[in-house]
N, C-alpha and C positions, 0 to 999 in steps of 0.2 A: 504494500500500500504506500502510494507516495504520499497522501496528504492525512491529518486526521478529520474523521470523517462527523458532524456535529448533526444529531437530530432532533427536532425545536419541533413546534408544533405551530405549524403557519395559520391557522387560523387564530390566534394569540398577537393582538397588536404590540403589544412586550415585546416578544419574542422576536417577532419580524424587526420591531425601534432596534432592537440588541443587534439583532444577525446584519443589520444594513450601516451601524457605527462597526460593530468589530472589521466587518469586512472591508471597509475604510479604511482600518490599521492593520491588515494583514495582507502589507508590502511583498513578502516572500511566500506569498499564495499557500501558506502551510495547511487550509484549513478548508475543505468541503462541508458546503450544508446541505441540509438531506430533509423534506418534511416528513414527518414519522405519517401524514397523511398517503402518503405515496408507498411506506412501507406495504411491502407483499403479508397476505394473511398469515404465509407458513412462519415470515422471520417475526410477525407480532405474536405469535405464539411462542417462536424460542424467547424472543424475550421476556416475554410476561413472565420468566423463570426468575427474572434481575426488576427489571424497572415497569411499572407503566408507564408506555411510551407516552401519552398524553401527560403527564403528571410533573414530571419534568425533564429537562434538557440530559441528553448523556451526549457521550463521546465514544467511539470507536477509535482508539488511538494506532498509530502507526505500528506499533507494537502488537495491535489485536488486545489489548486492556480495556475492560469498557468500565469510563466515569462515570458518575450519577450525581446530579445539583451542583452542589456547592465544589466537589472533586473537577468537575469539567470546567467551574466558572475560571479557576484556578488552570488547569493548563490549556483552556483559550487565552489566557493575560499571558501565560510562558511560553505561548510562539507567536508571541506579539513584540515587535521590539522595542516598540514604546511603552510597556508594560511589565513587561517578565518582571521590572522589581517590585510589583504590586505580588506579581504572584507570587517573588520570593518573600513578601512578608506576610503572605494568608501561608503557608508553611507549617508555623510552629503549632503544635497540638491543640494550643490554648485558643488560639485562633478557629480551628476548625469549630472549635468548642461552640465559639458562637457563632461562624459563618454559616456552619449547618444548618440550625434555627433559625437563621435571620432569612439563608435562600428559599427553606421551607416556608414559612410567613409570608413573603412575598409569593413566594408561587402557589400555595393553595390561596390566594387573595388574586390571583391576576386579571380572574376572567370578570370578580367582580368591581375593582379599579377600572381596569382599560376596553372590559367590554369584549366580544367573542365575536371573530367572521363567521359568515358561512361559507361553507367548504366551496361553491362555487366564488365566490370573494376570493376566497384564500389563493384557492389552486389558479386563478384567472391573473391574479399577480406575479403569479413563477414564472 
């Protein structure tokens, strides 16, 4: 895999604000986005073993590692070059401590903040 691979959920007006600034700061094209609306039935089944894809952001890393929340938010800033020392200071344990809760909070809150596409909205913007 040459890039790591980021699945968001596009009908999420969040989600799309985030993926259209990161992707502004990802100079060395490190990072493919992927709508988990487009995911295949068979791969939303292996994954429902890790994440709901709907529920929050992961990552498929170049590695084959797959991130969830607050892990992904973290190494999208570490292949960013205007960022990596954000992500190097979300790191320390104590940190996760509260970045976990804080990414969870905001994203079980998103769709009633920013509001929800429908999937012909979403998919007609790709």
């Amino acid at each position: 895999m040459d890039t790591h691979i980021v699945f968001y959920d596009a009908q999420c007006p969040l989600c799309r604000t985030v993926k259209t600034v990161v992707t502004a700061f990802d100079w060395r094209n490190e990072l493919s986005w992927f709508p988990v609306q487009y995911v295949s039935e068979k791969t939303r089944e292996k994954a429902s073993k890790i994440v709901n894809m709907y529920d929050e952001i992961y990552v498929l890393t170049k590695e084959e590692e797959v991130l969830i929340g607050f892990q992904s938010i973290r190494k999208i800033l570490s292949v960013l070059p205007a960022f990596f020392w954000l992500a190097w200071l979300m790191k320390p344990q104590f940190v996760e401590w509260i970045g976990e809760p804080t990414y969870q909070f905001i994203s079980s809150r998103r769709h009633d903040w920013f509001g929800r596409l429908s999937y012909e909205e979403a998919m007609g913007f790709e």
